[in-house]
PDB file of N, CA, C and O in Angstrom:
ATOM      1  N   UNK A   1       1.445 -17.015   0.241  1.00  0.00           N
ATOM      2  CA  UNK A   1       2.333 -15.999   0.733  1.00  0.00           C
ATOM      3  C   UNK A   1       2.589 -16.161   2.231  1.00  0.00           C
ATOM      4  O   UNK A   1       3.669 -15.779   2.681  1.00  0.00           O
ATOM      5  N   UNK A   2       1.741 -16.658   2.969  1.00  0.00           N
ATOM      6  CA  UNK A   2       2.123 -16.595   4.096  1.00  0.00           C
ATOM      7  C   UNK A   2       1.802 -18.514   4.523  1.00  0.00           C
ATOM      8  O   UNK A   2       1.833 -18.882   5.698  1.00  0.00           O
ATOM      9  N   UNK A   3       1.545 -19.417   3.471  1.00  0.00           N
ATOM     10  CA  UNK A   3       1.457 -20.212   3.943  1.00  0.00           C
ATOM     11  C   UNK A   3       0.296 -21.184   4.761  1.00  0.00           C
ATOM     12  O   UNK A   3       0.332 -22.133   5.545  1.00  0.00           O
ATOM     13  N   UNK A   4      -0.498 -20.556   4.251  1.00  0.00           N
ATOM     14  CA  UNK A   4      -1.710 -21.242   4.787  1.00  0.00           C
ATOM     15  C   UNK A   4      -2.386 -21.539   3.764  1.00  0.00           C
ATOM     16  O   UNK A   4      -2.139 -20.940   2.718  1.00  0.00           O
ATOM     17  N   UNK A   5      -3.526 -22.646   3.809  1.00  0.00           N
ATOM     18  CA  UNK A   5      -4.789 -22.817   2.488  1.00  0.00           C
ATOM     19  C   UNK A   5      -5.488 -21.221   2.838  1.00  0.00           C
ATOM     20  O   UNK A   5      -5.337 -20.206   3.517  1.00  0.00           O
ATOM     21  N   UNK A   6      -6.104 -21.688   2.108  1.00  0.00           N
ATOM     22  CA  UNK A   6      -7.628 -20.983   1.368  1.00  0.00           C
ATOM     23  C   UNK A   6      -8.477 -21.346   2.144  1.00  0.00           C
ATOM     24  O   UNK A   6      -9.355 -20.500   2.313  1.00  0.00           O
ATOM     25  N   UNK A   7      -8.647 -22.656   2.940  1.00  0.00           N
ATOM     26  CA  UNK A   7      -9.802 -22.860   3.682  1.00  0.00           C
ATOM     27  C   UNK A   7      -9.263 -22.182   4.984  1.00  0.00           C
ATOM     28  O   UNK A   7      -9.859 -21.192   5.409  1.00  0.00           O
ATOM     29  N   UNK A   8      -8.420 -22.554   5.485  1.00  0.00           N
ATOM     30  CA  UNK A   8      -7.582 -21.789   6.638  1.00  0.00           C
ATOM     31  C   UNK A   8      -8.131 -20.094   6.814  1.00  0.00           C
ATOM     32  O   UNK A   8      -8.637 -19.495   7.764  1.00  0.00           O
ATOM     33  N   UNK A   9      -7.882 -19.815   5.882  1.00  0.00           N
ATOM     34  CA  UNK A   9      -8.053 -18.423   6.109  1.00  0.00           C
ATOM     35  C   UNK A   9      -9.476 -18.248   6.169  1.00  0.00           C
ATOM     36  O   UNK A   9      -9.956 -17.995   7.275  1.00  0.00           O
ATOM     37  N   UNK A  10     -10.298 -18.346   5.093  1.00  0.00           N
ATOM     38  CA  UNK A  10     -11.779 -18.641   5.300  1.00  0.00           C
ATOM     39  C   UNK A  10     -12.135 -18.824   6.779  1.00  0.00           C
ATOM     40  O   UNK A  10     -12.914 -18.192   7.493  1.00  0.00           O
ATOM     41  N   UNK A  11     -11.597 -19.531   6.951  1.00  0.00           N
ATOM     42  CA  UNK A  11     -12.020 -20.480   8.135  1.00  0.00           C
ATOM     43  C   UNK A  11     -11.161 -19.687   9.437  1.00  0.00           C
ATOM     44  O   UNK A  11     -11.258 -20.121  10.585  1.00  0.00           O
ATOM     45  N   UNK A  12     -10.647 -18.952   9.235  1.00  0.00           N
ATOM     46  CA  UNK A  12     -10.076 -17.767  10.419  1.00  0.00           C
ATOM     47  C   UNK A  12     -10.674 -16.327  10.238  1.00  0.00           C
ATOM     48  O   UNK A  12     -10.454 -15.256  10.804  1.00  0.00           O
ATOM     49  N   UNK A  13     -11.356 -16.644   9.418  1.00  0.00           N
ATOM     50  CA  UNK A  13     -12.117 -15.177   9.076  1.00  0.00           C
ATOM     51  C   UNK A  13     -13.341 -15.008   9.631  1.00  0.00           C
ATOM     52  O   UNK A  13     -13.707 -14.075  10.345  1.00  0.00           O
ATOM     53  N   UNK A  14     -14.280 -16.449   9.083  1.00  0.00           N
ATOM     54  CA  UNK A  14     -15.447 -17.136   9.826  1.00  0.00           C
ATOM     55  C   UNK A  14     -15.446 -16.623  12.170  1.00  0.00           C
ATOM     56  O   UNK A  14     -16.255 -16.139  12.963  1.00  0.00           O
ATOM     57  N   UNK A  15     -13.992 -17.169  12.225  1.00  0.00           N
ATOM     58  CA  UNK A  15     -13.902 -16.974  13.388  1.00  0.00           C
ATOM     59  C   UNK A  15     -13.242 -16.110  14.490  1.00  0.00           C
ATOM     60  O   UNK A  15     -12.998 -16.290  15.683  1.00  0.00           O
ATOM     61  N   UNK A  16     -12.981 -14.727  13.288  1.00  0.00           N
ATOM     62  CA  UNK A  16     -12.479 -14.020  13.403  1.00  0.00           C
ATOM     63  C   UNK A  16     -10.778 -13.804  14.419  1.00  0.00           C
ATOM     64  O   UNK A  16     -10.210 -13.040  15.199  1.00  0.00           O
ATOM     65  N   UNK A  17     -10.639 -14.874  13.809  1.00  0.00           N
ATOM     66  CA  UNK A  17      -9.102 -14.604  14.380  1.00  0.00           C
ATOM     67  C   UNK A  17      -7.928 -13.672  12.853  1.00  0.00           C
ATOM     68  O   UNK A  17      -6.989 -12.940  13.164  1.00  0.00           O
ATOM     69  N   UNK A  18      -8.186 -13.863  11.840  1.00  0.00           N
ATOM     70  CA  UNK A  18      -7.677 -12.927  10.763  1.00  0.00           C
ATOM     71  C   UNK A  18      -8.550 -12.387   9.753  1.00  0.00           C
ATOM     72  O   UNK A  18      -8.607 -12.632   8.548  1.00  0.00           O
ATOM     73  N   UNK A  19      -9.186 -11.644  10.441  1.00  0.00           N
ATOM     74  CA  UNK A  19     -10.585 -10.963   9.358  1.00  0.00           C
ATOM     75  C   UNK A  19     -10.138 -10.216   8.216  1.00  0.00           C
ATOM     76  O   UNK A  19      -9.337  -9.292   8.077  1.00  0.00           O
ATOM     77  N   UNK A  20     -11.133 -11.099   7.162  1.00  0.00           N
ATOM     78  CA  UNK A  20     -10.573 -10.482   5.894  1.00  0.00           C
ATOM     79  C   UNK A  20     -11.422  -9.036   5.807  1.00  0.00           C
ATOM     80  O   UNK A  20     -12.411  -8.767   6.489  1.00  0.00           O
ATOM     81  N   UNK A  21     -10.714  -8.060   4.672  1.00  0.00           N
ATOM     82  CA  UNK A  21     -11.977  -7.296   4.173  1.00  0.00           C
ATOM     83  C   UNK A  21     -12.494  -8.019   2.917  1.00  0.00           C
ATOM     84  O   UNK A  21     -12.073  -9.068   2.429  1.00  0.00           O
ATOM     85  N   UNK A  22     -13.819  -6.978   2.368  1.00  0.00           N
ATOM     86  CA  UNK A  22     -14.477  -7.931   1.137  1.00  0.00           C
ATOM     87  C   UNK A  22     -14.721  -6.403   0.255  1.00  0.00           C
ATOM     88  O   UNK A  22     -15.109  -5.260   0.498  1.00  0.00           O
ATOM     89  N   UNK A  23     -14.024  -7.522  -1.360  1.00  0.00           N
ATOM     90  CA  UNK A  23     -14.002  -5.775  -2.374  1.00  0.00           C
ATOM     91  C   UNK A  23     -15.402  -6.024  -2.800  1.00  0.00           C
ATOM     92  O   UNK A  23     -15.799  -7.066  -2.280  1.00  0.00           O
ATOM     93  N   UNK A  24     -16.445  -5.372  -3.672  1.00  0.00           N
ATOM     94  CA  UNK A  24     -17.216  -5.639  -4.054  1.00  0.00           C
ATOM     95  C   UNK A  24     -18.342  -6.601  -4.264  1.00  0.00           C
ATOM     96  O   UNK A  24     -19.540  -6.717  -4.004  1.00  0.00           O
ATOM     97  N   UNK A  25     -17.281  -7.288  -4.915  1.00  0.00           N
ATOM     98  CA  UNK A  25     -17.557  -8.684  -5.369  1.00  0.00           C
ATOM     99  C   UNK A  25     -17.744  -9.762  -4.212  1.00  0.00           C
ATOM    100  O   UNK A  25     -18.146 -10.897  -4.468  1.00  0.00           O
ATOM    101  N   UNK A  26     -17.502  -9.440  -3.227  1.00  0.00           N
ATOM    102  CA  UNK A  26     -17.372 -10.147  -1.814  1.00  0.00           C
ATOM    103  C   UNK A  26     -16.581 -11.093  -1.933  1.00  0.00           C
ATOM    104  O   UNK A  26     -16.962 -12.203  -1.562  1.00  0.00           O
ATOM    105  N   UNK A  27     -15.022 -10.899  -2.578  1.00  0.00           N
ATOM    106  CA  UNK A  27     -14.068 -11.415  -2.403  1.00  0.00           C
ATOM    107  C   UNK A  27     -13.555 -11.325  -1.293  1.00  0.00           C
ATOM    108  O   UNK A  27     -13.938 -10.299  -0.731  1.00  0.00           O
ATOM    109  N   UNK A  28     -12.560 -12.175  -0.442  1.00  0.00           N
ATOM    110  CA  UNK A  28     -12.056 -11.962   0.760  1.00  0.00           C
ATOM    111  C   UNK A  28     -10.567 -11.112   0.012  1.00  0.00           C
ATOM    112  O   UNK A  28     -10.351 -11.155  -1.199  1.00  0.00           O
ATOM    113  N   UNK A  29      -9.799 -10.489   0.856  1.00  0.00           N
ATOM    114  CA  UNK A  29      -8.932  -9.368   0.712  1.00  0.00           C
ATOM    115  C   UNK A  29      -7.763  -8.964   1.796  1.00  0.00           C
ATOM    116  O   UNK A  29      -8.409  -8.095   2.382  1.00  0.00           O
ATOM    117  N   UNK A  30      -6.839  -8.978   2.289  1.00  0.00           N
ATOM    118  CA  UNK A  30      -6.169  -8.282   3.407  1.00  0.00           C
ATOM    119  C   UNK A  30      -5.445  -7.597   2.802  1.00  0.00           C
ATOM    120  O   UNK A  30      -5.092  -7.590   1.623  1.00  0.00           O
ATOM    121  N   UNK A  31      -5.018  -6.485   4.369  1.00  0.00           N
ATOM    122  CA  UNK A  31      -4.500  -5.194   3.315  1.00  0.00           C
ATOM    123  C   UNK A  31      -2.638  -5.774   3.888  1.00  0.00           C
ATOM    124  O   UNK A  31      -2.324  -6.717   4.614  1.00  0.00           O
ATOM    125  N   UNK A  32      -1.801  -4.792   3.219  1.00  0.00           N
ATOM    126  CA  UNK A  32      -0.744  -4.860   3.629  1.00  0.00           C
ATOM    127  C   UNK A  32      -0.148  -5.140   5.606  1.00  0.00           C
ATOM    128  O   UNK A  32       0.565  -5.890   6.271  1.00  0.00           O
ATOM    129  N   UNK A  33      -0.967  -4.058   5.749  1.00  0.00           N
ATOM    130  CA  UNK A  33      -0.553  -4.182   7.835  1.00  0.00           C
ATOM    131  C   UNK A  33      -0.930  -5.026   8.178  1.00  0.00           C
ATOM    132  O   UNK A  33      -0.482  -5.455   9.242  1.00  0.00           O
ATOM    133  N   UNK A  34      -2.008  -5.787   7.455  1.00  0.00           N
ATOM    134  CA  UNK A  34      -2.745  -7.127   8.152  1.00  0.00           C
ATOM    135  C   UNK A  34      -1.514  -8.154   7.909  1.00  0.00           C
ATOM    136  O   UNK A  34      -1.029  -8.689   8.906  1.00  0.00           O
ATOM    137  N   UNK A  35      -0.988  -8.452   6.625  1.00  0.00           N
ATOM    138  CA  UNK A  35      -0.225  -9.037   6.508  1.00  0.00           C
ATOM    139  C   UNK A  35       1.147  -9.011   7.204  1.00  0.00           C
ATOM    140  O   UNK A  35       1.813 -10.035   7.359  1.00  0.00           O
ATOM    141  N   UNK A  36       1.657  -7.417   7.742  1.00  0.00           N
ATOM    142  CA  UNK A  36       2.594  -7.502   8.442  1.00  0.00           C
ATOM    143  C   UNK A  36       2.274  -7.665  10.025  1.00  0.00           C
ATOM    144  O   UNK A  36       3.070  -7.884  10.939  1.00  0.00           O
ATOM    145  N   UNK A  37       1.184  -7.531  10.061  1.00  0.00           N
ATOM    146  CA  UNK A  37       0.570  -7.661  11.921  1.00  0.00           C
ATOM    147  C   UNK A  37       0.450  -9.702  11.710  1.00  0.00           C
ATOM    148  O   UNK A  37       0.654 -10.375  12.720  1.00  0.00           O
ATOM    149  N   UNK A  38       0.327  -9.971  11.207  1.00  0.00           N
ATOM    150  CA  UNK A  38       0.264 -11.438  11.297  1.00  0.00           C
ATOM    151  C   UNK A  38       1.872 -12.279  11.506  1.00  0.00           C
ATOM    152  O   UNK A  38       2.130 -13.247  12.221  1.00  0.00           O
ATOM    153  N   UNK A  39       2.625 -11.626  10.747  1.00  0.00           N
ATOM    154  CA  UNK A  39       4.001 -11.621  10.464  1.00  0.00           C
ATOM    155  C   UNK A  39       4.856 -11.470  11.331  1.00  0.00           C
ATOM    156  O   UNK A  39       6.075 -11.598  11.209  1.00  0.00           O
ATOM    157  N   UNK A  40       4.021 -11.082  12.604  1.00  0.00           N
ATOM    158  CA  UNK A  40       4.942  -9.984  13.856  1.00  0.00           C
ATOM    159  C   UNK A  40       5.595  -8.670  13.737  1.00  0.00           C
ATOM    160  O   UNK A  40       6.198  -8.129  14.664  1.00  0.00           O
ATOM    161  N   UNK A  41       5.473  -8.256  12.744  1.00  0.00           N
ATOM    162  CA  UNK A  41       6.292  -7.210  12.329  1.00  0.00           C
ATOM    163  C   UNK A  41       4.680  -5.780  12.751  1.00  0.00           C
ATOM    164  O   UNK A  41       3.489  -5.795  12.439  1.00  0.00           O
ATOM    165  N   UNK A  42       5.379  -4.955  13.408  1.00  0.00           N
ATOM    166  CA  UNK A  42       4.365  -3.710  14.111  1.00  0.00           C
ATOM    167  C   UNK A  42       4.422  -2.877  12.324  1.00  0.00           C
ATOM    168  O   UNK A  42       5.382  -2.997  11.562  1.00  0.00           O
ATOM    169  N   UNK A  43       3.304  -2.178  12.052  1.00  0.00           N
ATOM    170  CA  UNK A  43       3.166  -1.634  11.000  1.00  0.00           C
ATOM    171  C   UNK A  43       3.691  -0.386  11.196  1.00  0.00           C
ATOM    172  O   UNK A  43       3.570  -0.356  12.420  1.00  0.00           O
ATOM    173  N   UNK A  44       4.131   0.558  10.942  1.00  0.00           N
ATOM    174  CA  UNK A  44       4.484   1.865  10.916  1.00  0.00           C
ATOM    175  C   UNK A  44       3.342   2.770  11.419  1.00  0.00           C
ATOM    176  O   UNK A  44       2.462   2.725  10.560  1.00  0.00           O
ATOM    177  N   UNK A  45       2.962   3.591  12.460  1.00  0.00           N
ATOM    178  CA  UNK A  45       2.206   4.482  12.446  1.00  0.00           C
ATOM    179  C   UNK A  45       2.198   5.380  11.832  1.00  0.00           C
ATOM    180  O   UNK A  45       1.235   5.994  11.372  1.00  0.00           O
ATOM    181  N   UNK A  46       3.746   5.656  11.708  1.00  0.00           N
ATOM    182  CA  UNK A  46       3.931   7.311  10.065  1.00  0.00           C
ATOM    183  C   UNK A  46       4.300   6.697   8.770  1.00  0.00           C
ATOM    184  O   UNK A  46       5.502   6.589   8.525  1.00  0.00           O
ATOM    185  N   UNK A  47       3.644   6.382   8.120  1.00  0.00           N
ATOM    186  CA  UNK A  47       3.781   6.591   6.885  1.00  0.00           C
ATOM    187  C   UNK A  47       4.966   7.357   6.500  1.00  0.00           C
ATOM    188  O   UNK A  47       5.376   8.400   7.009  1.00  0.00           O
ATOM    189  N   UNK A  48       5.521   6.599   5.397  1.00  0.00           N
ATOM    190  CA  UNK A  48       7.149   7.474   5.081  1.00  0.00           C
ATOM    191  C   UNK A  48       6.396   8.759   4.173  1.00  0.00           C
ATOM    192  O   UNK A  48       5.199   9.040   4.238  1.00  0.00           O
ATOM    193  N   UNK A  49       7.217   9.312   3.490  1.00  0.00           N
ATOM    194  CA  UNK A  49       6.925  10.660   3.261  1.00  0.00           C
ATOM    195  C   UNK A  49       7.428  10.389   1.486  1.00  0.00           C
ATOM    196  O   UNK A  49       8.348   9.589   1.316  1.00  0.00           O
ATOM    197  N   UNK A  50       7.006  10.847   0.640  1.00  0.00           N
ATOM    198  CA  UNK A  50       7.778  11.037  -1.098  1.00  0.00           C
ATOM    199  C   UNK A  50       8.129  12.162  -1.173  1.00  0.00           C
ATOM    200  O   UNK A  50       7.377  13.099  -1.442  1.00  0.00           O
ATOM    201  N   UNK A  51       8.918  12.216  -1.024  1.00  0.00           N
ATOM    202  CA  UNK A  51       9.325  13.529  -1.772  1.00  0.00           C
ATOM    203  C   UNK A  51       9.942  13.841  -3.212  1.00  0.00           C
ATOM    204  O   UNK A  51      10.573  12.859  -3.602  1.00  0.00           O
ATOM    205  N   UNK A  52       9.957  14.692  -3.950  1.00  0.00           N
ATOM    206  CA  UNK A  52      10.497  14.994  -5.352  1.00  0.00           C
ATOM    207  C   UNK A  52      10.722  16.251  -5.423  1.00  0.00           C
ATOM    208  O   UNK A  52      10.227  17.241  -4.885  1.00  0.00           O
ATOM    209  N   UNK A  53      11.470  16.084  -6.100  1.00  0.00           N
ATOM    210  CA  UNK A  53      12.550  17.070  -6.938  1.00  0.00           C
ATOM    211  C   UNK A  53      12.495  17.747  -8.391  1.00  0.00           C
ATOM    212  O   UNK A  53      12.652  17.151  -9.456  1.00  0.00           O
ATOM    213  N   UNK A  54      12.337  18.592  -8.283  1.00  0.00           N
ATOM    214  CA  UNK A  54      12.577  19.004 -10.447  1.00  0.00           C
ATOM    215  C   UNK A  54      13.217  20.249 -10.549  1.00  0.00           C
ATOM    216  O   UNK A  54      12.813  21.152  -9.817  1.00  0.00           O
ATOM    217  N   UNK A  55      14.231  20.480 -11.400  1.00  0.00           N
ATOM    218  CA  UNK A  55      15.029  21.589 -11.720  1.00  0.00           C
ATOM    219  C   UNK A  55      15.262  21.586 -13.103  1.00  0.00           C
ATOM    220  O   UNK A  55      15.115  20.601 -13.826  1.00  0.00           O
ATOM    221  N   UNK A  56      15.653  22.777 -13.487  1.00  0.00           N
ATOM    222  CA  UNK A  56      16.231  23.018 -14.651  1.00  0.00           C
ATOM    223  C   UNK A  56      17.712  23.804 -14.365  1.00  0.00           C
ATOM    224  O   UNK A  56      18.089  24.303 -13.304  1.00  0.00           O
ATOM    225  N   UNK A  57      18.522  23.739 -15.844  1.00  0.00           N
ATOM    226  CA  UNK A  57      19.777  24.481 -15.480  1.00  0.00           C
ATOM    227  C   UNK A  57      19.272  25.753 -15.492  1.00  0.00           C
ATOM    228  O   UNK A  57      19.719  26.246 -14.457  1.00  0.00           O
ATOM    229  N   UNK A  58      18.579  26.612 -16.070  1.00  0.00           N
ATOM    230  CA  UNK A  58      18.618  27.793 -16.721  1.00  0.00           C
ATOM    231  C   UNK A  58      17.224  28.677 -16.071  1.00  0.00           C
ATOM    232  O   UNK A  58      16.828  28.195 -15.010  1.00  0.00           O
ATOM    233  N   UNK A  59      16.583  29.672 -16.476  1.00  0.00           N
ATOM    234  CA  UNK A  59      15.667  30.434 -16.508  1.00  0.00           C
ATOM    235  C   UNK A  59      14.955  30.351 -17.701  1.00  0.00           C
ATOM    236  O   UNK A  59      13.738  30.526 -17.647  1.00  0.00           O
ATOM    237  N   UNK A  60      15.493  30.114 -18.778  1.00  0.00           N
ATOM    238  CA  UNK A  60      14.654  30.006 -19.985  1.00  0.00           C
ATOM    239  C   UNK A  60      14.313  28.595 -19.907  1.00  0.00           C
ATOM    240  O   UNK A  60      13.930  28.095 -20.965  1.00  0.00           O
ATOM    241  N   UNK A  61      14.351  28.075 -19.195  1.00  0.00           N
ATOM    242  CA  UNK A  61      13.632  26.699 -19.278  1.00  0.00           C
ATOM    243  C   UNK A  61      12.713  26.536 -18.236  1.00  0.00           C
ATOM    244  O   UNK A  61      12.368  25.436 -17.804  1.00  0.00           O
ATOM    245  N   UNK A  62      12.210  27.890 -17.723  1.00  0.00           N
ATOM    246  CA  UNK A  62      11.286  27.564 -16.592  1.00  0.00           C
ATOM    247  C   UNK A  62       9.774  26.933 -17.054  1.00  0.00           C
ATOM    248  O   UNK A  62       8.934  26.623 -16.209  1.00  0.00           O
ATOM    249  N   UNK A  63       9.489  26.746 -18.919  1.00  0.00           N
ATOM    250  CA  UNK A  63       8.550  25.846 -18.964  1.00  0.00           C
ATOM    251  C   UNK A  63       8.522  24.364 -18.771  1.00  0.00           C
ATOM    252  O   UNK A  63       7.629  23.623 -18.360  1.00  0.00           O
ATOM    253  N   UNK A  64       9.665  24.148 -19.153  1.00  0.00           N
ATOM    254  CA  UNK A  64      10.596  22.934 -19.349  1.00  0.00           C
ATOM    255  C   UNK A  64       9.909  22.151 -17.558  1.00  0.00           C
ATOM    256  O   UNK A  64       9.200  21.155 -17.417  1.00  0.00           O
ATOM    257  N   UNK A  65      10.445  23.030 -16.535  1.00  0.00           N
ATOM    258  CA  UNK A  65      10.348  23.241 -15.711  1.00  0.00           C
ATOM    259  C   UNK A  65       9.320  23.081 -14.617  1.00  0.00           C
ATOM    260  O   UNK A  65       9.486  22.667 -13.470  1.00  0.00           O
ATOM    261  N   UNK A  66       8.346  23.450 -15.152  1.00  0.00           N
ATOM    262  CA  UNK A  66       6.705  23.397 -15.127  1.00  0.00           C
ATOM    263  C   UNK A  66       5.911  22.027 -15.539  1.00  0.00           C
ATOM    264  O   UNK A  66       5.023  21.387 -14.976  1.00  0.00           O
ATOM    265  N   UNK A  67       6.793  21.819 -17.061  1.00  0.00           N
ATOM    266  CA  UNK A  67       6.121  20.281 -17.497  1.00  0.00           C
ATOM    267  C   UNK A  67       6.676  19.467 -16.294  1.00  0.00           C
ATOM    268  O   UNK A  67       5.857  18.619 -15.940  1.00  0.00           O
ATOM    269  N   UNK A  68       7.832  19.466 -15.550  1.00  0.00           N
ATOM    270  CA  UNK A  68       8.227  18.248 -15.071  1.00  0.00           C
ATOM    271  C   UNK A  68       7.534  18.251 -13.717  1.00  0.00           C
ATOM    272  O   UNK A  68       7.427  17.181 -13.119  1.00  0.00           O
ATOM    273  N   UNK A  69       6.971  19.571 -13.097  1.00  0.00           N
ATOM    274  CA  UNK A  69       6.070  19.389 -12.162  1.00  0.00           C
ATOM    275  C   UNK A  69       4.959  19.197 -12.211  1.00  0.00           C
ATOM    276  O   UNK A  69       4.512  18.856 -11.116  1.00  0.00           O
ATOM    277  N   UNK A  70       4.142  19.256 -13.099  1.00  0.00           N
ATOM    278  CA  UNK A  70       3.096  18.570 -13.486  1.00  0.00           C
ATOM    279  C   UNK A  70       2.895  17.512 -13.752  1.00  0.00           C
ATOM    280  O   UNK A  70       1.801  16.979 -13.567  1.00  0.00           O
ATOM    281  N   UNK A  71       4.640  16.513 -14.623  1.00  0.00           N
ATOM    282  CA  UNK A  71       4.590  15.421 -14.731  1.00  0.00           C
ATOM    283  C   UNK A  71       4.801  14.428 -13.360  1.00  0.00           C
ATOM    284  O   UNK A  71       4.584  13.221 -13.455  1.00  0.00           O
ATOM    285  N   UNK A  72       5.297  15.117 -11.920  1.00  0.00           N
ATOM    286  CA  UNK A  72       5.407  14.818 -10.833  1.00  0.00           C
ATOM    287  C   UNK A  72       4.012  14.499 -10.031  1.00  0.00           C
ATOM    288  O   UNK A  72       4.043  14.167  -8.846  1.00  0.00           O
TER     289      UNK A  72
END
């Protein structure tokens, strides 16, 4: 993905110029910002936001209504 071996990275991790994290298993790992901080690209400090929506046409469907916010 970004073009380097496997030993490369190992071997930049070792010397901490792109430190991996490790899941469990003590796999090596980077998260997304690592990948865009390597990239040149500055990561976002705010986080975008989700927002959602659910309506019904009516009043008698305010269960209707309910399922879809729960299914949200």
């Amino acid at each position: 993905m970004i073009g380097k071996s496997v030993r490369t990275l190992q071997r930049w991790d070792l010397e901490g110029v792109f430190v991996a994290h490790r899941n469990q298993k003590n796999r090596r790992f980077y998260t997304h910002d690592q990948y865009l901080e390597y990239l040149g690209i500055k990561a976002s400090e705010d986080k975008a936001k989700i927002v959602v929506y659910a309506r019904v046409s009516s009043a008698n469907q305010k269960q209707d209504l309910q399922n879809q916010i729960e299914a949200l």
